[in-house]
C-alpha positions as CSV (number, residue, x, y, z in Angstrom):
1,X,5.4,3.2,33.7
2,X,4.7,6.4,31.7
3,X,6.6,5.6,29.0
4,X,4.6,2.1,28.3
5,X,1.1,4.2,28.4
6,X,3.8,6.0,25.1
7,X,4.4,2.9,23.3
8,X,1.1,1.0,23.7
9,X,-0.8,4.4,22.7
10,X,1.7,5.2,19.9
11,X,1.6,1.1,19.1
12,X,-1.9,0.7,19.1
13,X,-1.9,-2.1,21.8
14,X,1.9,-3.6,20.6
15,X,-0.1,-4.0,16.8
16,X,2.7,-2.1,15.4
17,X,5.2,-4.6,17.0
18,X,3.9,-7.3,14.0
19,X,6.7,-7.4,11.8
20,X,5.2,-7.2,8.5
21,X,2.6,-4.5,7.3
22,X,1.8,-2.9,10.6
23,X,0.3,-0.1,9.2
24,X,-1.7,-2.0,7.6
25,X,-3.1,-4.3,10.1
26,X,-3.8,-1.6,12.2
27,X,-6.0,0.2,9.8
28,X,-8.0,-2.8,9.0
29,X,-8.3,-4.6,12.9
30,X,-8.2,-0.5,14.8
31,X,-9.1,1.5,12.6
32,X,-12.3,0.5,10.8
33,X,-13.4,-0.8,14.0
34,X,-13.0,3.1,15.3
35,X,-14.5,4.8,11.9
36,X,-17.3,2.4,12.7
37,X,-17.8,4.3,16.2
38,X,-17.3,7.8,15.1
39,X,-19.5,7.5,11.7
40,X,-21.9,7.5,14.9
41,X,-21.2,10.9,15.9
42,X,-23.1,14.2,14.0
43,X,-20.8,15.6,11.1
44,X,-19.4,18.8,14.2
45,X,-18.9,16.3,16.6
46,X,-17.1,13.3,14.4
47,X,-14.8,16.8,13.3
48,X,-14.0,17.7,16.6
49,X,-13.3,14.2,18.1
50,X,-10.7,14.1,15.5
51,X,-9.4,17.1,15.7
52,X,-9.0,15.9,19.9
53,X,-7.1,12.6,18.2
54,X,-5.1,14.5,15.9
55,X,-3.5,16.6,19.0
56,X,-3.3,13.3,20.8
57,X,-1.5,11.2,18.0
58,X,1.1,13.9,17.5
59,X,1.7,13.9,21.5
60,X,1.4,10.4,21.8
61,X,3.7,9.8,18.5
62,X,6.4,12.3,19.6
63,X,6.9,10.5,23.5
64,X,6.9,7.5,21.4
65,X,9.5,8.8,19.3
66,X,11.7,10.1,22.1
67,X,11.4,6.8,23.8
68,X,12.2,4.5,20.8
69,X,14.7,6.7,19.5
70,X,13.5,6.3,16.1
71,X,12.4,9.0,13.3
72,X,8.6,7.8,12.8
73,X,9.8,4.4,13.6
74,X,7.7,1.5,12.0
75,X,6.6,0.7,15.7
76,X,4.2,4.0,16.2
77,X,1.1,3.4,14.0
78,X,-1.7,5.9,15.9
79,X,-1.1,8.1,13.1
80,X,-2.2,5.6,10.6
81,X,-6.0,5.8,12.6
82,X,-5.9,9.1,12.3
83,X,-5.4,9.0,8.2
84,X,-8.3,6.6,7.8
85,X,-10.5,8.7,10.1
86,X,-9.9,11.9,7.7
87,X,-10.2,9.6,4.6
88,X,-13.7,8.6,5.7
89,X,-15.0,12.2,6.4
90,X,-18.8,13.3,4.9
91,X,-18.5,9.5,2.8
92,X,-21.7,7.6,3.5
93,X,-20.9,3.9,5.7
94,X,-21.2,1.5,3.6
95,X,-18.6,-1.5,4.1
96,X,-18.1,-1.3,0.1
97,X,-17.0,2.7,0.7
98,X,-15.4,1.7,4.0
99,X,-13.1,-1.2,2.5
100,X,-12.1,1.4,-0.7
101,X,-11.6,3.9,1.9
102,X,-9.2,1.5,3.6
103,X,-7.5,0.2,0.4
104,X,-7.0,4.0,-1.3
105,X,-5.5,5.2,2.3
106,X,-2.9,2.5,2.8
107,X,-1.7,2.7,-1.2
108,X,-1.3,6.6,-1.0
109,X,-0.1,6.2,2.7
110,X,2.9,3.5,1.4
111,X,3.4,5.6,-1.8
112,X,4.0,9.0,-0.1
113,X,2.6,11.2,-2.8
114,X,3.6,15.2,-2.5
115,X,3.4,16.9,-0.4
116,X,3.1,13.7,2.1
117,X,7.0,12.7,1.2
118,X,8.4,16.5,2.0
119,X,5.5,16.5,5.5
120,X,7.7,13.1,6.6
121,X,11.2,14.4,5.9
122,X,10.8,18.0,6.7
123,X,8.3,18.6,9.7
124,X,10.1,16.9,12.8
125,X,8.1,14.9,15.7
126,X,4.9,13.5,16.5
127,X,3.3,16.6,14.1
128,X,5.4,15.2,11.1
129,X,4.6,11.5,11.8
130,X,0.6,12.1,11.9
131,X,0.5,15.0,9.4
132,X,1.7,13.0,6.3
133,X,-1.1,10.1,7.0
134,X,-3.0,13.7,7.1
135,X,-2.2,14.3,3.7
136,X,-2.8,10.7,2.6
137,X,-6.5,10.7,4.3
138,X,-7.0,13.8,2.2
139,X,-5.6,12.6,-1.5
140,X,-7.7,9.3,-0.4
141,X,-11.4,11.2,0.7
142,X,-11.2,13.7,-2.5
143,X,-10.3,10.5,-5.1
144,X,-13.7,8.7,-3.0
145,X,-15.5,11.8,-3.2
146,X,-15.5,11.5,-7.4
147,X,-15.6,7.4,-7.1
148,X,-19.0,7.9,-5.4
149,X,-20.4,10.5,-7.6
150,X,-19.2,8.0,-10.4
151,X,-20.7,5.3,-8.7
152,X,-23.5,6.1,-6.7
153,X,-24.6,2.7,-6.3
154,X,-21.6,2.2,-3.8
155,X,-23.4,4.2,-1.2
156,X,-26.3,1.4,-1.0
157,X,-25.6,-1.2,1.9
């Protein structure tokens, strides 16, 4: 029984069981959906829930690990919640910023820019499966970070 609370944690309710784009699905049917909740939260308090789900993910994604028997297999997509969630930090919600948000983060997340590619290969377990969506949630806020100050009409609703 403990190893099914793994895989539907590490799965995201079986989402990453969908054959095709997993990752991706989850982003757009979890993960704005859970954005949406924290954007709620003051700036300290939307920092330290995710800092409490970045712990979680890389526990959660390790068990699931162990249990599938797979190096970040395709199945565990928490971690890809926990990129989006860092790509959205100190951005203003707007569903135009939220949808870039979500398009940058799955196109830096599938292309594995450095150092995301060497955080995958290199740092082993649940840590190395969360950490490179990390990386990608970072590369993804700092490019929306100039895209706004570009564009500030994007932050209007």
């Amino acid at each position: 029984m403990k190893n099914k609370h793994f895989i539907v944690f590490a799965s995201v309710v079986y989402i990453g069981y969908v054959p095709y784009a997993s990752g991706t699905i989850t982003t757009l049917i979890a993960g704005i959906p859970l954005y949406i909740g924290f954007s709620k939260l003051p700036p300290v308090l939307y920092i330290c829930a995710l800092y409490i789900f970045f712990w979680f993910s890389c526990y959660v994604s390790h068990e699931a690990e162990i249990i599938l028997r797979e190096k970040d297999s395709s199945k565990i997509v928490i971690d890809e919640l926990v990129g989006y969630l860092v790509t959205m930090i100190y951005l203003p919600v707007t569903w135009k910023i939220m949808i870039i948000g979500f398009i940058l983060f799955r196109v830096i997340d599938i292309v594995k820019i450095y150092p995301a590619n060497l955080v995958e290969i290199k740092i082993p377990g649940g840590l190395g499966v969360v950490l490179d969506d990390v990386v990608a949630g970072v590369y993804a806020n700092i490019i929306l970070q100039f895209i706004i100050r570009l564009f500030p009409e994007l932050t209007v609703s």
